[in-house]
Residue frames as qw, qx, qy, qz and C-alpha x, y, z in Angstrom:
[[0.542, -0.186, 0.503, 0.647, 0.45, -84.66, 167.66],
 [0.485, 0.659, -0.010, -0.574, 0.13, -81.97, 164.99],
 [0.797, 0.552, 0.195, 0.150, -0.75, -83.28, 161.27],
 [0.392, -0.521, 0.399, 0.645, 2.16, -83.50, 159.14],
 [0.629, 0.667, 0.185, -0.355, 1.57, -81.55, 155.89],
 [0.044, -0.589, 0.677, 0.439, 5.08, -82.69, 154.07],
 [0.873, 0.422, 0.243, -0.034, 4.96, -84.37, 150.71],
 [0.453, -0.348, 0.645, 0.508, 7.23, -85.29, 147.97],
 [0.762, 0.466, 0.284, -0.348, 7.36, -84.78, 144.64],
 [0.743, 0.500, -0.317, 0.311, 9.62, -86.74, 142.44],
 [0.575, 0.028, -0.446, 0.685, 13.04, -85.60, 144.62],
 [0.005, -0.425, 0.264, -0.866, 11.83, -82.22, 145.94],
 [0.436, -0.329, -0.810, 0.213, 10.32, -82.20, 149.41],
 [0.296, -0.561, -0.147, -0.759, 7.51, -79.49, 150.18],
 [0.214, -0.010, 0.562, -0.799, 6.73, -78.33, 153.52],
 [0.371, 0.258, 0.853, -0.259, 3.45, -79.08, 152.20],
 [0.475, 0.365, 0.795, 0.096, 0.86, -79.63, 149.32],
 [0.122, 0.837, 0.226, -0.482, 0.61, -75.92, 147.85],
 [0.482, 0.194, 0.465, 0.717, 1.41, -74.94, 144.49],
 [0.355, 0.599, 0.123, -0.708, 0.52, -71.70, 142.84],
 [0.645, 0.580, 0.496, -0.034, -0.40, -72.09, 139.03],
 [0.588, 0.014, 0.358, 0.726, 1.48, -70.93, 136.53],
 [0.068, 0.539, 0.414, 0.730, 0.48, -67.84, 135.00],
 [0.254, -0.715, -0.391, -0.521, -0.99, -66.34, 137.85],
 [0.761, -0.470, -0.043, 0.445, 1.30, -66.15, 140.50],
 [0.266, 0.894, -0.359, 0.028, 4.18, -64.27, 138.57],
 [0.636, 0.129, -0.624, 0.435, 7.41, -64.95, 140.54],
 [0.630, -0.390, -0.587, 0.326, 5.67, -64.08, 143.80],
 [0.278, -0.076, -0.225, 0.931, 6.88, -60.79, 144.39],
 [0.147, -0.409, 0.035, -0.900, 3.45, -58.82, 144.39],
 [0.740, -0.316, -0.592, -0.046, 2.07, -61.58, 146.55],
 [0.598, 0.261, -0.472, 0.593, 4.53, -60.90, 149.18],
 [0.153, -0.330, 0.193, -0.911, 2.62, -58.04, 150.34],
 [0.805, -0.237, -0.228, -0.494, -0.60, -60.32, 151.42],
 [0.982, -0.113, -0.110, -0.106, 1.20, -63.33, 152.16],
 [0.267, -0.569, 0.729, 0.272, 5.28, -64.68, 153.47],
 [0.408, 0.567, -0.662, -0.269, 6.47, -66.42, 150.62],
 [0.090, 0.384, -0.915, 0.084, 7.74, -69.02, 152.53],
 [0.595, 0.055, 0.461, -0.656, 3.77, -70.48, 153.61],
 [0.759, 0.334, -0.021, -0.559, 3.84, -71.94, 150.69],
 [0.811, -0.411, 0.378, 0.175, 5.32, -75.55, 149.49],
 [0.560, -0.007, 0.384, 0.734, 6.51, -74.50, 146.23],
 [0.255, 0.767, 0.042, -0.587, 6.03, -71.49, 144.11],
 [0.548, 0.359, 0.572, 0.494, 5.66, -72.21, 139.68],
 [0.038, 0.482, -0.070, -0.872, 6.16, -69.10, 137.69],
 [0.488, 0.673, -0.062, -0.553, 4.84, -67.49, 134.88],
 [0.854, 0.453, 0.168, 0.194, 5.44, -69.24, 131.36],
 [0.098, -0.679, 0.597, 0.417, 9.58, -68.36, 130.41],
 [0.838, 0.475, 0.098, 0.251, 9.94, -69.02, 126.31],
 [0.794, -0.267, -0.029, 0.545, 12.98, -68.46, 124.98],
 [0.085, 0.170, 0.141, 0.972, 12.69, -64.94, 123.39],
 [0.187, 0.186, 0.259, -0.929, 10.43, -61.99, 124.07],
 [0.063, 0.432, 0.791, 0.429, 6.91, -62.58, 123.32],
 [0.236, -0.328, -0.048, -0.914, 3.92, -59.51, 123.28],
 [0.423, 0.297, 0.676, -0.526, 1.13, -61.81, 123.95],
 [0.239, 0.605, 0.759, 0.039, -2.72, -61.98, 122.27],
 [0.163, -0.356, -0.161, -0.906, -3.88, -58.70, 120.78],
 [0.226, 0.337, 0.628, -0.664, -6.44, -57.17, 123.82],
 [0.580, -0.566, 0.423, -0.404, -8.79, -57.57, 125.09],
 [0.612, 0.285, -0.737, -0.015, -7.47, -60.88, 126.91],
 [0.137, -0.226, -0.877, 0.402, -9.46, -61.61, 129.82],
 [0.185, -0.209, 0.122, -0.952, -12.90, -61.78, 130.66],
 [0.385, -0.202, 0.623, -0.650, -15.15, -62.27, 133.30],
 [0.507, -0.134, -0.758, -0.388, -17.51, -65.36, 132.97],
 [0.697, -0.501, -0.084, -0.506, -20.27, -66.34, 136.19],
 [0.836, -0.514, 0.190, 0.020, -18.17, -68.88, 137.58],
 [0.847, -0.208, 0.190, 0.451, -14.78, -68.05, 136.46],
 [0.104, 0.795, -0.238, -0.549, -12.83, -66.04, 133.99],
 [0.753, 0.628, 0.101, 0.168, -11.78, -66.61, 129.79],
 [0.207, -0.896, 0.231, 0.317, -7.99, -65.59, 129.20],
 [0.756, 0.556, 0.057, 0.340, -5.90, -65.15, 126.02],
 [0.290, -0.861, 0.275, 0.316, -2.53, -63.82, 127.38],
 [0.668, 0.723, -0.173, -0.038, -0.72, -65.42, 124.93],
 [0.900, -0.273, -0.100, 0.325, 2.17, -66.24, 127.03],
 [0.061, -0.975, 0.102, -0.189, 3.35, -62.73, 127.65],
 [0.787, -0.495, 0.258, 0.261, 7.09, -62.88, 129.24],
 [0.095, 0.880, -0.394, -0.247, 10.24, -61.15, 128.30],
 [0.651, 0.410, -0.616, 0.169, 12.44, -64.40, 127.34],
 [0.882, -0.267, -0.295, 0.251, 14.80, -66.33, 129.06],
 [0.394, 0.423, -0.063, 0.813, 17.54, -63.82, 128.81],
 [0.326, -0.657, -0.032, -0.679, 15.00, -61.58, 131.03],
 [0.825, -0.474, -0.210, -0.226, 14.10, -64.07, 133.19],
 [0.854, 0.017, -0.263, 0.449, 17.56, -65.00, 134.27],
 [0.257, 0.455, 0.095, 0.847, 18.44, -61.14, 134.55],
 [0.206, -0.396, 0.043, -0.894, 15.88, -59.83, 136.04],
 [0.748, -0.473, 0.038, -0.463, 13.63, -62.41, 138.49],
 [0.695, -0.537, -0.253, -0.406, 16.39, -64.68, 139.53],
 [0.265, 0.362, -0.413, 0.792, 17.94, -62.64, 141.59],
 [0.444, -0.181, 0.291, -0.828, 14.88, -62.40, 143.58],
 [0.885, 0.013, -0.277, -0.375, 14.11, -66.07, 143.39],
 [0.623, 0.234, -0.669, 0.330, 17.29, -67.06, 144.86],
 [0.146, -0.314, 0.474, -0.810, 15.58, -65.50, 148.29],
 [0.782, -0.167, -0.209, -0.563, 13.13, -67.65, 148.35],
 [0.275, -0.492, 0.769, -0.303, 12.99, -70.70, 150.75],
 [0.726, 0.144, 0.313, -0.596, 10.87, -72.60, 149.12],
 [0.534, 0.031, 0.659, 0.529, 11.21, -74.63, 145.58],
 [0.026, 0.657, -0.259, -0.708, 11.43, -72.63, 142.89],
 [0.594, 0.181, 0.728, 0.290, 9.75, -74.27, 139.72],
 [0.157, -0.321, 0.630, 0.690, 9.99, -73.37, 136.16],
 [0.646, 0.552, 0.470, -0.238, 6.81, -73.22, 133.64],
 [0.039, -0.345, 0.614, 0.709, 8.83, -73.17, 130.32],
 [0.638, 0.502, 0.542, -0.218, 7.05, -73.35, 126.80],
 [0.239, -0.539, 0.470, 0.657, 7.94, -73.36, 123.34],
 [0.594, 0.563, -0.098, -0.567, 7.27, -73.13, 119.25],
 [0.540, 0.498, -0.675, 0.060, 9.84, -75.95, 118.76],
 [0.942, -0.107, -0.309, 0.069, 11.20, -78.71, 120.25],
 [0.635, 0.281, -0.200, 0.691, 14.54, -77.34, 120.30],
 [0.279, -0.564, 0.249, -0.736, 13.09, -74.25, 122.58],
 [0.831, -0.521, -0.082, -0.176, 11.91, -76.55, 125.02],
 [0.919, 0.024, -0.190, 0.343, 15.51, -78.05, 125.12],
 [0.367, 0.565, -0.074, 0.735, 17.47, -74.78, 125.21],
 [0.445, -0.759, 0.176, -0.442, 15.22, -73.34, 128.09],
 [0.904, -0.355, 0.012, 0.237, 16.01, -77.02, 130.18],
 [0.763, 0.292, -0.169, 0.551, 19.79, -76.36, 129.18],
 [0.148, 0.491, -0.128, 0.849, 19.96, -72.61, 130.31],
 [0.514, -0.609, 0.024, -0.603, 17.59, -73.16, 133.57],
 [0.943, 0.043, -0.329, -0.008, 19.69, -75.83, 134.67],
 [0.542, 0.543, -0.203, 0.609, 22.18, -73.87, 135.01],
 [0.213, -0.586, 0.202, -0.756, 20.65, -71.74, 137.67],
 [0.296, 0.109, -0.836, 0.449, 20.61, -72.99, 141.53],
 [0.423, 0.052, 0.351, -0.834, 17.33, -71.11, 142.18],
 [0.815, 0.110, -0.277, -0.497, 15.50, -73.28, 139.76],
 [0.403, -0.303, 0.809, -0.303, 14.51, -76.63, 141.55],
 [0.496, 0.235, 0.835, 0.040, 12.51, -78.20, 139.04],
 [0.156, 0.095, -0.399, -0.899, 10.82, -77.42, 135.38],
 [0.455, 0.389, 0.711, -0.369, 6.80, -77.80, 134.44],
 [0.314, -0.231, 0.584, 0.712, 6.68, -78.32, 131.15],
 [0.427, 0.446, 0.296, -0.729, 4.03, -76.42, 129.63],
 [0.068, -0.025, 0.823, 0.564, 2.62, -78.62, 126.66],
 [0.001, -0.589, -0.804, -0.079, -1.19, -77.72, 126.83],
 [0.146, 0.485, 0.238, -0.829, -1.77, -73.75, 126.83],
 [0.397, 0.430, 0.787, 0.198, -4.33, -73.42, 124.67],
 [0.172, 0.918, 0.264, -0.240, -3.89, -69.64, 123.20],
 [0.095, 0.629, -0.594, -0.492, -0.57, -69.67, 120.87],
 [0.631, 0.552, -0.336, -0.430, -0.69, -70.57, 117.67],
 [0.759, 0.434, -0.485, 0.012, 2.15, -72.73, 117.73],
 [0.217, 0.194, -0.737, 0.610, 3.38, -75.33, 120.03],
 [0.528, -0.112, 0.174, -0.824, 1.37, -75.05, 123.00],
 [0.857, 0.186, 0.307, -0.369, -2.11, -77.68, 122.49],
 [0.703, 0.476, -0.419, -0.323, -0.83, -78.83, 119.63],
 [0.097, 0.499, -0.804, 0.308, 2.18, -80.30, 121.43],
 [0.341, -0.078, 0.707, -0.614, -0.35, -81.84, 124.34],
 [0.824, 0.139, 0.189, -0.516, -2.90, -83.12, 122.53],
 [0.699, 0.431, -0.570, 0.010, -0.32, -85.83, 121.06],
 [0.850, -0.468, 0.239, 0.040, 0.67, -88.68, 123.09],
 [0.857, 0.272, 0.000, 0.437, 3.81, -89.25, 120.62],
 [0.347, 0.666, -0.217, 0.623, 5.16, -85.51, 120.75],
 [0.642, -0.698, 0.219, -0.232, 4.46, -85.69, 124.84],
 [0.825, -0.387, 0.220, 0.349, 6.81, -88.77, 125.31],
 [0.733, 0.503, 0.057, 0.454, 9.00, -86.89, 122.98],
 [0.172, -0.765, 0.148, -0.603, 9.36, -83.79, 124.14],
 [0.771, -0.614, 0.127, -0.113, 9.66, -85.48, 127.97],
 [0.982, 0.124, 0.133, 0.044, 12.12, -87.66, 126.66],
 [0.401, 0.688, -0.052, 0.603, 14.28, -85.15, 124.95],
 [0.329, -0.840, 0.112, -0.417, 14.37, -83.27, 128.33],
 [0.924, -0.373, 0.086, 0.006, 15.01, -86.24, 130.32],
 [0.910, 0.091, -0.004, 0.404, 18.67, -86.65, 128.50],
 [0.271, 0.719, -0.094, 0.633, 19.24, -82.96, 128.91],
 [0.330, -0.645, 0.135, -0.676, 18.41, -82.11, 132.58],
 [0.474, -0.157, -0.864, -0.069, 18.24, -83.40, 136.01],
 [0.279, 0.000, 0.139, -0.950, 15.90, -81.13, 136.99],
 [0.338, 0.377, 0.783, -0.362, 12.47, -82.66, 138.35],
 [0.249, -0.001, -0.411, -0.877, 9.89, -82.60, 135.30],
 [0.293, 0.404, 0.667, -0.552, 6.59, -81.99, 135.95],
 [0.029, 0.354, 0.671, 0.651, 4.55, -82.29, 132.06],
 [0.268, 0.326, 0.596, -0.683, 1.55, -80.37, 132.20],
 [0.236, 0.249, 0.916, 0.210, -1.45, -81.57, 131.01],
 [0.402, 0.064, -0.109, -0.907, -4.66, -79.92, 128.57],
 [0.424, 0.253, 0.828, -0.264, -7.91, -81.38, 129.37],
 [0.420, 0.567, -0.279, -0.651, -8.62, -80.15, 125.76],
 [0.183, 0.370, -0.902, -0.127, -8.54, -83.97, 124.98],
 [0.891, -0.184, -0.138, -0.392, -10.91, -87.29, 124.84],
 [0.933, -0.292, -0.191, 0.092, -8.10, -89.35, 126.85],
 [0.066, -0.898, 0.370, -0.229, -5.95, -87.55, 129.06],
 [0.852, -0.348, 0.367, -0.136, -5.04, -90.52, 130.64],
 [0.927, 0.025, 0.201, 0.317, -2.95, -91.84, 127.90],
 [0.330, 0.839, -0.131, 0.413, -1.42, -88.39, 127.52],
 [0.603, -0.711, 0.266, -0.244, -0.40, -88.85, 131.20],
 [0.904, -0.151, 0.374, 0.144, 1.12, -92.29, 130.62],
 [0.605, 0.589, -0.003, 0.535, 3.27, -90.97, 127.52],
 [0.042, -0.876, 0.380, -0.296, 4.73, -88.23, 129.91],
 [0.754, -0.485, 0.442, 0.001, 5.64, -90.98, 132.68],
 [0.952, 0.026, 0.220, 0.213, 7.00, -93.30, 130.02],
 [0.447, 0.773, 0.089, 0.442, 9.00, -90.35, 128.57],
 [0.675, 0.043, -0.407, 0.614, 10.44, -89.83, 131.76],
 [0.154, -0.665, -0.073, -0.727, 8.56, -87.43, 133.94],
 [0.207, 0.000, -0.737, 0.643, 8.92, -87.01, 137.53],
 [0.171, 0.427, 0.672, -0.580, 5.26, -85.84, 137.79],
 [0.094, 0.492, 0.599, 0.625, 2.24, -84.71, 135.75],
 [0.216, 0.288, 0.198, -0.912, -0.34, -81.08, 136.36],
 [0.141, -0.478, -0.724, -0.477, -3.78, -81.19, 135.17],
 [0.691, 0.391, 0.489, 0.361, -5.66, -79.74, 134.49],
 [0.191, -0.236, 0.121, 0.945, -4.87, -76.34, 132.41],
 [0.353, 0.431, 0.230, -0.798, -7.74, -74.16, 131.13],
 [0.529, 0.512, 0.671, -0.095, -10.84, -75.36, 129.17],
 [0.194, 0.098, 0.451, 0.866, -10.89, -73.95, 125.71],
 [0.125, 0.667, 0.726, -0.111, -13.92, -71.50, 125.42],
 [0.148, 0.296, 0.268, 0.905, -14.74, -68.15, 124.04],
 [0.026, -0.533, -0.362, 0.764, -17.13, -65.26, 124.97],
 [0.211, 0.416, 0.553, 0.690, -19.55, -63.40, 122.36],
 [0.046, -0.194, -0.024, 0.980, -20.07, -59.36, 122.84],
 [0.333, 0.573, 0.749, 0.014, -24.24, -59.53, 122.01],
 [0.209, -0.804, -0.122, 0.544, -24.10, -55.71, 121.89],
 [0.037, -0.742, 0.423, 0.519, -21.31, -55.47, 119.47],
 [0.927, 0.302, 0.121, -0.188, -21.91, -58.80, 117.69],
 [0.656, 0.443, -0.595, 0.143, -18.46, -60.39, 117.88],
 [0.834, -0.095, -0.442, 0.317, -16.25, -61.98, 119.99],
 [0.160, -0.953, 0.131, -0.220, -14.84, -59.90, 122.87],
 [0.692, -0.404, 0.418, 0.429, -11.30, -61.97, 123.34],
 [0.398, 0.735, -0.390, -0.388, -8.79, -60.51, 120.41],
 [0.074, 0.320, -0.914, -0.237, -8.13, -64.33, 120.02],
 [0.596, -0.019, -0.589, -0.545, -11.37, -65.43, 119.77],
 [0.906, -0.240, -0.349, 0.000, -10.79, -68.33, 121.97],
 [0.149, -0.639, 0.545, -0.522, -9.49, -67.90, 125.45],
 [0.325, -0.166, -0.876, 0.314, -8.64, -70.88, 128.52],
 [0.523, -0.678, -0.069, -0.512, -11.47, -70.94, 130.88],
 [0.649, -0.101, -0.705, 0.269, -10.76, -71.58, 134.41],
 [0.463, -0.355, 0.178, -0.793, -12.24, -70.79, 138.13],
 [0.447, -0.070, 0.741, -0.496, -14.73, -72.54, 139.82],
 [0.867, 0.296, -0.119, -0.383, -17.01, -73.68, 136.50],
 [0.572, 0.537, -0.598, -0.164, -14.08, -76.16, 136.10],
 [0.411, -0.441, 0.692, -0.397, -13.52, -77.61, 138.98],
 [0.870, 0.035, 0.462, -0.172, -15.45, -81.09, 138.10],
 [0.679, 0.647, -0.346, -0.006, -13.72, -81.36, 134.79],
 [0.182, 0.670, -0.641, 0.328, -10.46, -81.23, 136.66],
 [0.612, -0.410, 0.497, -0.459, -11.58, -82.91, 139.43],
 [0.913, 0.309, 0.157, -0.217, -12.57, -86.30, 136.83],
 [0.525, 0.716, -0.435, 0.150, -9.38, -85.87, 135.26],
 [0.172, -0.486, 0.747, -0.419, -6.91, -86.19, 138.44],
 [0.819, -0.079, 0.473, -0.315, -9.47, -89.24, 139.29],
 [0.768, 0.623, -0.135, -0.061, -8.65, -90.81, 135.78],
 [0.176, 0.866, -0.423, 0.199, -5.39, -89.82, 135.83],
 [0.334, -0.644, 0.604, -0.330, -4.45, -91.47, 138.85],
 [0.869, 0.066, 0.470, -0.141, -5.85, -94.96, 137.76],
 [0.852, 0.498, 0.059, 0.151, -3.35, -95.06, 134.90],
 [0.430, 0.697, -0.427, 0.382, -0.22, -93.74, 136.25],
 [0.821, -0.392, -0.371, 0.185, 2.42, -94.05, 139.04],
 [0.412, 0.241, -0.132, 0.869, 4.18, -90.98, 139.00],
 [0.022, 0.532, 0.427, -0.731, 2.58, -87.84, 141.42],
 [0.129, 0.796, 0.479, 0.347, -0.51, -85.94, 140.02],
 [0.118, -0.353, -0.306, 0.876, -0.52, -82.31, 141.13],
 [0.106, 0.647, 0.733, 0.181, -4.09, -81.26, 140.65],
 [0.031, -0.241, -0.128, 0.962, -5.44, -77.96, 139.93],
 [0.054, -0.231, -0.567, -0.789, -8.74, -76.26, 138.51],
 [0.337, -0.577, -0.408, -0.622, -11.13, -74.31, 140.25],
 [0.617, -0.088, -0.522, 0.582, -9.69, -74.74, 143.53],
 [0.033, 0.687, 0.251, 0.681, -10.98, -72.35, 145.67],
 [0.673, -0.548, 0.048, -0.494, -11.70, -73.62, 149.11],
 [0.311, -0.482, 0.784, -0.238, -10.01, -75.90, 151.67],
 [0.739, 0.344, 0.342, -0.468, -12.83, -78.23, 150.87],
 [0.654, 0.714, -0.188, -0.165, -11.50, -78.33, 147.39],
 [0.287, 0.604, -0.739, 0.080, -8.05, -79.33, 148.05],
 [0.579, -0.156, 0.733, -0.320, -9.32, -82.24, 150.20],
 [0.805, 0.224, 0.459, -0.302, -10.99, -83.66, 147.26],
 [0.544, 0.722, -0.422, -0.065, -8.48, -83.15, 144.64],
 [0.125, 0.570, -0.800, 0.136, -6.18, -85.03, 146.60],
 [0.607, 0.003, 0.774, -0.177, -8.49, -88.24, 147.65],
 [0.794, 0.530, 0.133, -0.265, -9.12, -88.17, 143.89],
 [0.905, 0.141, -0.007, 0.402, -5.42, -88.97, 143.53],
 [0.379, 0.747, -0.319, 0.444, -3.39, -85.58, 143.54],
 [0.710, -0.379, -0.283, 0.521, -0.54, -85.74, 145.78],
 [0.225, -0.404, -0.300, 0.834, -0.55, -81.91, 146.02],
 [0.271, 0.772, 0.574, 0.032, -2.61, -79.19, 144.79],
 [0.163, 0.015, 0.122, 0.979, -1.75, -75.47, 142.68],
 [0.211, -0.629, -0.458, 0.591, -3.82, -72.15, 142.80],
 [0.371, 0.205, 0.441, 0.791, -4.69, -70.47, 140.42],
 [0.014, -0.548, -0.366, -0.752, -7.57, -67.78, 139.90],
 [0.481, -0.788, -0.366, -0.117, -8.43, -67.41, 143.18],
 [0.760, -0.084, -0.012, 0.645, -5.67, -65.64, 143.59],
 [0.140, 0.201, 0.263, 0.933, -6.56, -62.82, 142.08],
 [0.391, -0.538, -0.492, -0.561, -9.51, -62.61, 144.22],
 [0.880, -0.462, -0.112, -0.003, -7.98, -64.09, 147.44],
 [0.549, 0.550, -0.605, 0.175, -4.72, -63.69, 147.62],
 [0.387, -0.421, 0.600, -0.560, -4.53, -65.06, 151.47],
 [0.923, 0.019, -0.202, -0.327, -6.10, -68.23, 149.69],
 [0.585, 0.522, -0.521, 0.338, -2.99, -70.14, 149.99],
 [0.036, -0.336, 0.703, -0.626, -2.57, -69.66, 154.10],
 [0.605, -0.042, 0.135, -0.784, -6.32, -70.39, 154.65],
 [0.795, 0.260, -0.495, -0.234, -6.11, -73.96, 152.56],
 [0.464, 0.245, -0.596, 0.608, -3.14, -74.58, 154.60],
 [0.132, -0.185, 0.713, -0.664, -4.34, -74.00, 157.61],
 [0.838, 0.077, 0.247, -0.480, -8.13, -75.92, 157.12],
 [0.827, 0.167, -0.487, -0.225, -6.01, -78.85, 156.02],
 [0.182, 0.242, -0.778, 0.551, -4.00, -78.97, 159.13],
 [0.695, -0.062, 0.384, -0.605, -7.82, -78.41, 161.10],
 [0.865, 0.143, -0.304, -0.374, -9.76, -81.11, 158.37],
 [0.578, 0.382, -0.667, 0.274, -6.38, -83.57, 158.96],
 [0.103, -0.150, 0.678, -0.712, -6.70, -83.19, 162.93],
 [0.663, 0.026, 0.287, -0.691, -10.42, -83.98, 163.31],
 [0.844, 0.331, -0.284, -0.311, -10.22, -86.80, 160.82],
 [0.845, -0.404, 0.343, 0.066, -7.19, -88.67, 162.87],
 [0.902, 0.415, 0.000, 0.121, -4.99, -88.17, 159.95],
 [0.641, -0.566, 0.286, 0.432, -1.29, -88.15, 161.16],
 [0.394, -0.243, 0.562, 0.685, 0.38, -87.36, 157.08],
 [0.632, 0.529, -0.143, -0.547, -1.45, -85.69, 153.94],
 [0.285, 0.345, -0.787, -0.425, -0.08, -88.40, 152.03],
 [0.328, 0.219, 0.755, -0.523, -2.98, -90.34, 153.73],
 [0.574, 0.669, 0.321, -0.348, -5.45, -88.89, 151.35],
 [0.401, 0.559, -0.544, -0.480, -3.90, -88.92, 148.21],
 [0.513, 0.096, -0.739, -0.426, -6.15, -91.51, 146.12],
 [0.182, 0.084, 0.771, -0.604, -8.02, -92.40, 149.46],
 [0.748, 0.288, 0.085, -0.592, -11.63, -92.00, 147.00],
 [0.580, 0.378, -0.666, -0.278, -10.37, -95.00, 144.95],
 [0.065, 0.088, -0.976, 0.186, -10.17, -97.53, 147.99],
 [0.601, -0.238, -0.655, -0.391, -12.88, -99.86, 148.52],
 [0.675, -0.471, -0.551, 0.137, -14.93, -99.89, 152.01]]
């Protein structure tokens, strides 16, 4: 009997455990060329605020030994654009179709949920409260357990679109940032998003990110993230969906006995794009050899005793 890789999160039901990451994915379309769409169990776009934003002054990525530094800034024509112009090409998709929305305000966060609600392509929202490279909004937002169950909360009475909070490990207790989303009415939490860190030009003697301070993430994170989702999982009851540094089949096996009930994709992407089929197909092998009839098997399997 082949392994069955279907999961749930909140209402939506994935073919199976794959996310891409926000930011690094787009909406899929230059992917296409590498990969079918449809391999995957959901697809999360780019960040959509509600007006046009430029970004970080460059440069706004760079390389680090086991990962990359990146200050985009949350680049991304508006909503207006987004609605216009990707989804029309999102409504082709067979997959779910989730929503990374962020904002400078409260009231943006609310507006996007109103206006993406609207749309039939959009199956669920991930509410981006932890980038850690605008000014305003953003970390600030995440590192509060009060403005998290707000902000959730606020959503919750607007939408009934699946929310998925996502989470900044920029924090000394993620865990009770986790438990303010659930109690605030989230259908799931992400963790983790990118390590603050920075980069210093020896050469030129400054910084070589035009914000100074850029998210790390790659493979250097990978335990961070890994601790987190373990944490995480021992203080909530809603789904985790684990990400950071992901790279390897391997990897997604252990993200998900550390509690996530699926896993996203993020920089290896941009190295790999074929990562995504590969995962997916060494969890269907890993699952077979191991006797495990349902991924939802492993998810929080390191936590049991014996």
């Amino acid at each position: 009997m082949k392994a069955d890789l279907t999961t749930k999160i909140g209402p939506i039901t994935l073919d199976n455990p794959i996310f891409t990451a926000s930011g690094t994915y787009g909406t899929g379309k230059e992917y296409s060329q590498y990969i079918s769409l449809s391999q995957l169990g959901a697809l999360v776009t780019k960040g959509v605020t509600l007006d046009y934003r430029s970004g970080n002054p460059y440069p706004r990525m760079v390389e680090t030994p086991a990962g990359i530094l990146n200050s985009i800034g949350l680049q991304n024509g508006g909503v207006d654009y987004f609605i216009k112009e990707e989804i029309p090409h999102l409504e082709k998709l067979s997959i779910p179709v989730i929503v990374n929305i962020a904002g400078r305000r409260l009231r943006d966060y609310e507006e996007l949920a109103r206006r993406l609600s609207e749309q039939p392509a959009v199956k669920g929202l991930e509410v981006n409260v932890s980038c850690p490279n605008v000014r305003e909004g953003g970390l600030a937002f995440g590192t509060n357990p009060r403005l998290v169950y707000e902000i959730t909360s606020r959503l919750r009475k607007i939408t009934q679109l699946p929310l998925i909070v996502k989470l900044t490990p920029n924090v000394s207790d993620v865990g009770q940032i986790a438990l303010s989303a659930q109690e605030g009415g989230a259908d799931a939490v992400s963790l983790i998003n990118t390590l603050l860190g920075m980069e210093v030009d020896i050469w030129k003697q400054k910084p070589i990110l035009g914000n100074i301070f850029g998210g790390l993430s790659g493979p250097a994170v990978k335990p961070v993230a890994l601790r987190m989702v373990y944490q995480v999982y021992q203080r909530i009851k809603i789904p985790i969906i684990g990400m950071g540094g992901i790279t390897r089949g391997e990897d997604a096996v252990a993200f998900m006995l550390a509690g996530a009930k699926a896993i996203a994709l993020g920089t290896v992407n941009f190295v790999n794009p074929k990562a995504p089929v590969q995962i997916k197909e060494f969890l269907l092998d890993y699952m077979e050899k191991q006797g495990i009839c349902s991924v939802e098997e492993l998810v929080g399997k390191a936590h049991r005793k014996g």
